[in-house]
N, C-alpha and C positions, 0 to 999 in steps of 0.2 A: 111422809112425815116420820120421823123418827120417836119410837115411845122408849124409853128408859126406864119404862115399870117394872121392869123384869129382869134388871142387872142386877147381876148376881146369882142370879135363881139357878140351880143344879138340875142339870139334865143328861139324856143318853141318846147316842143314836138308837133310834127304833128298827134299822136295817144298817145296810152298807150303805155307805152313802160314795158315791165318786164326786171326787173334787180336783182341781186343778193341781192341787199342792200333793195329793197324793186320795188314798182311799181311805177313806174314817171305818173302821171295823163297827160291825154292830155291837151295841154295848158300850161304846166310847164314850166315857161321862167327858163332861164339860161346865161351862159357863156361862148365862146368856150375859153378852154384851148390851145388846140392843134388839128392838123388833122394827120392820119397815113394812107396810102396807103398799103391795101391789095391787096392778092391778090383776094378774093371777092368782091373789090370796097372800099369805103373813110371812114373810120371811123374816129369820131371824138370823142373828149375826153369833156365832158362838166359838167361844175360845177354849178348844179342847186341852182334854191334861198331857196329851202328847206333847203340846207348844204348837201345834197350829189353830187357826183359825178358819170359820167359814162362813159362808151365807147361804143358809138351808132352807131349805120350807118348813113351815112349822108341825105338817103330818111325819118330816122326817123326825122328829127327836119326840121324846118322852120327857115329863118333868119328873122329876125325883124329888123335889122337893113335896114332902104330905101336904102342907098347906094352901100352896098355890096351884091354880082351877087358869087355864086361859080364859081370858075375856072375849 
């Protein structure tokens, strides 16, 4: 299922991340798109400031945003 409570929400890569399209450096702010529930755990979908996008787990990234706490 797809949750969209978290569009918008500002985050970082927490490490390197490798991805198909290329390597996301640690530090890499973004944007979360959307979150999907695996069944390995939370992945989320996020549109980084470089212009790509990915679909990460969610121990790979960090929120930036002070407010927002994962559910």
């Amino acid at each position: 299922m797809i949750d969209v409570s978290l569009k918008g929400v500002r985050c970082r890569a927490a490490q390197e991340i490798l991805d198909l399209g290329g390597n996301i450096g640690a530090a890499t702010e973004g944007t979360i798109i959307y979150e999907l529930e695996g069944e390995g755990g939370q992945l989320v979908n996020v549109q980084w400031d470089n212009g790509t996008s990915s679909l990460v787990s969610s121990e790979e990234i960090v929120i930036t945003d002070g407010a927002v706490i994962w559910q």
